[in-house]
N, C-alpha and C positions, 0 to 999 in steps of 0.2 A: 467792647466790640470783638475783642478775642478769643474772647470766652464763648460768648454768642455764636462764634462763626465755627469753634472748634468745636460746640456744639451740635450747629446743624450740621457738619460734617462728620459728625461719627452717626446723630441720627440717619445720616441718608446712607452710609457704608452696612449699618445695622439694617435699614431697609434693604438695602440691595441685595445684604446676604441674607437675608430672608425671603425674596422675593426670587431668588435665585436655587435657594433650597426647595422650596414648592414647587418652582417651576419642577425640577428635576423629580421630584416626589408623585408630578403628574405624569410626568413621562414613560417613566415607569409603571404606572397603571395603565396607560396607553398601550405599553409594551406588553402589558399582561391580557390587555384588551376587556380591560374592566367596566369598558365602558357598552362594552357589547353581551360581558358575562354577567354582570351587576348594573345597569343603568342608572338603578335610582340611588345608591348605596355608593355609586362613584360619581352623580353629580350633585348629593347630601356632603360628599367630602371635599371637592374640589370647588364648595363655593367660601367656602373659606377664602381661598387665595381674595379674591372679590372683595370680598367683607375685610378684609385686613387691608386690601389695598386702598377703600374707603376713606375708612378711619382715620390710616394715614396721611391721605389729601386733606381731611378738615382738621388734622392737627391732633389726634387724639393719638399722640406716639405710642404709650405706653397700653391701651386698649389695641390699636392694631398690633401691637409685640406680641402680646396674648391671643389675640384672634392668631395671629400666624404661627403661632408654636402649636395651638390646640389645632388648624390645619394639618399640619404637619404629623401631627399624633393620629389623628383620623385618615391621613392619606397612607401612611406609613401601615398602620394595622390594618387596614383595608385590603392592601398592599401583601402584606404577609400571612393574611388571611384566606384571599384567591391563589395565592404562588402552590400553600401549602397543600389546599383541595386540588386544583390541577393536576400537581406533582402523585398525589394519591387518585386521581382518574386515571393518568397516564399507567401508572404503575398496576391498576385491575384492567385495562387495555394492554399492554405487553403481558402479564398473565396471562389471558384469555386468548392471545396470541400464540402465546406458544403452547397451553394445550390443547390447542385447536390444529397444531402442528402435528405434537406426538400423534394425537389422535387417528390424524391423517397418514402420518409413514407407517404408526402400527398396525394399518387397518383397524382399528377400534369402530370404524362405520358400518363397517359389515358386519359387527357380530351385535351391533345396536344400531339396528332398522329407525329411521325416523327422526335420529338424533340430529344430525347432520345439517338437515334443515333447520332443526329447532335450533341448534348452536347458531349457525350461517343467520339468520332472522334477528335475533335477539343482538347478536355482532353489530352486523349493520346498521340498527336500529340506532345503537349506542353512537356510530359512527354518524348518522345523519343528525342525532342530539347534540353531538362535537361542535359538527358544523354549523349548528344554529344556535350555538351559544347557549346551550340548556342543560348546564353543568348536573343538576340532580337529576334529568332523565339519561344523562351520557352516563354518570355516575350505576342508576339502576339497571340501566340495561347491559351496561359489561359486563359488571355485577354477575348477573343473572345469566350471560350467556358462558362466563367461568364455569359457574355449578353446574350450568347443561356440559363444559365441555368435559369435567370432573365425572361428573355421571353416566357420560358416554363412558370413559375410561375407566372408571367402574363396573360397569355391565358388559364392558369387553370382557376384562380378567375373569368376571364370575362366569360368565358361558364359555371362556376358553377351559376354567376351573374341572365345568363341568364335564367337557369331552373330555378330557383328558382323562375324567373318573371314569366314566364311561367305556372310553376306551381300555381304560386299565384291566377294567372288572371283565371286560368282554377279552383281553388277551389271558388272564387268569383262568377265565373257564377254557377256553382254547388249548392252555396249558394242561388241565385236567383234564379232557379227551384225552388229548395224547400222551398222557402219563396212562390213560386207563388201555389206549386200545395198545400200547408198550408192552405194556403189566399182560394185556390178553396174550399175547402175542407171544411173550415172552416163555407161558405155559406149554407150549407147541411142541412137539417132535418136528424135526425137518429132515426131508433126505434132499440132498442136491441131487443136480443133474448126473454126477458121477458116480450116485451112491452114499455118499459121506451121511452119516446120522449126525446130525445138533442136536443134543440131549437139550432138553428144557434148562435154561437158566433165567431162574425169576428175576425183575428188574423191579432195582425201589425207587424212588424219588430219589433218593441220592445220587443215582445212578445217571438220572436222567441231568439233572442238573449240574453233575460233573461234565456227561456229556455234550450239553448244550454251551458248557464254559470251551471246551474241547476246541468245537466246529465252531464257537465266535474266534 
């Protein structure tokens, strides 16, 4: 009779902490909202707990032991399976986040017409995906609105690239007028108002460039 009874007593402490593990194992999915991100893959796992608790009622200890540990391994990698994708959405939503920022303080919008909306659209989209528990279109559309915001910030740099040539190439020649009408200039006899003769002294580029260090 002591054997018997210290018997069912460690069966029913082994139940309990079994049944107590799972509990917590669903909770947790709860927590992760698995039930809303994976329906049928979080109630394929949590009917375990059920089946083990079965088993248990008609005496079958060591089949519900098994059912509850094979619960448990399914609720657990479930578990650690959505934490790990979540964690990797979040993570291309705060990217997309903040180059949707730079984008914005650098002006990157103005010098890439159109983008702005296309990033804001594809954003959102990812956001109303969140909210409706549609991990692989929240997944593709951050995704996607990152390389829009990447792209805008790309085709800022190359059109800012480009004025800046532009404008280089256009103060260069600016520079060579005025080296040339310098040079013309330079050949001149002058007499001032008083009389005074300036004999011609020719001017080279060096000249000018000394002088332009001069006057900065």
């Amino acid at each position: 009779d002591a054997a018997n009874l210290a018997f069912d007593n460690a069966v029913e402490r082994g139940a309990a902490d079994l049944a107590r593990r799972m509990e917590a194992a669903r909770q947790r999915l709860l927590a992760l909202e698995a039930d809303k991100f994976l329906p049928d893959d979080y109630e394929t796992a949590v009917s375990g707990i059920g089946e083990a608790q079965a088993l248990y009622e008609e005496g079958s200890f060591a089949d519900a032991r098994a059912r509850a540990h094979g619960a448990l391994r399914d609720m657990t990698e479930l578990a650690n399976s959505l934490e790990k994708r979540q964690a990797w959405v979040r993570q291309v939503r705060r990217e997309t986040e903040g180059y949707m920022k730079e984008a914005e303080d650098s002006g990157a919008y103005a010098d890439a017409p159109g983008q702005k909306e296309k990033v804001t659209g594809l954003y959102l989209e990812g956001v109303e995906a969140w909210g409706s528990y549609d991990l692989d279109l929240a997944e593709e559309r951050f995704g996607a609105a990152r390389e829009a915001a990447l792209d805008t910030l790309r085709m800022a740099r190359q059109a800012r690239d480009s004025r800046q040539a532009q404008e280089k190439a256009k103060a260069e020649a600016l520079q060579q007028d005025v080296m040339k009408a310098l040079q013309e200039a330079s050949r001149l006899t002058v007499v001032t108002d008083d009389g005074t003769v300036i004999e011609p002294e020719n001017w080279t580029e060096e000249d000018f460039l000394r002088e332009i260090e001069r006057l900065e």
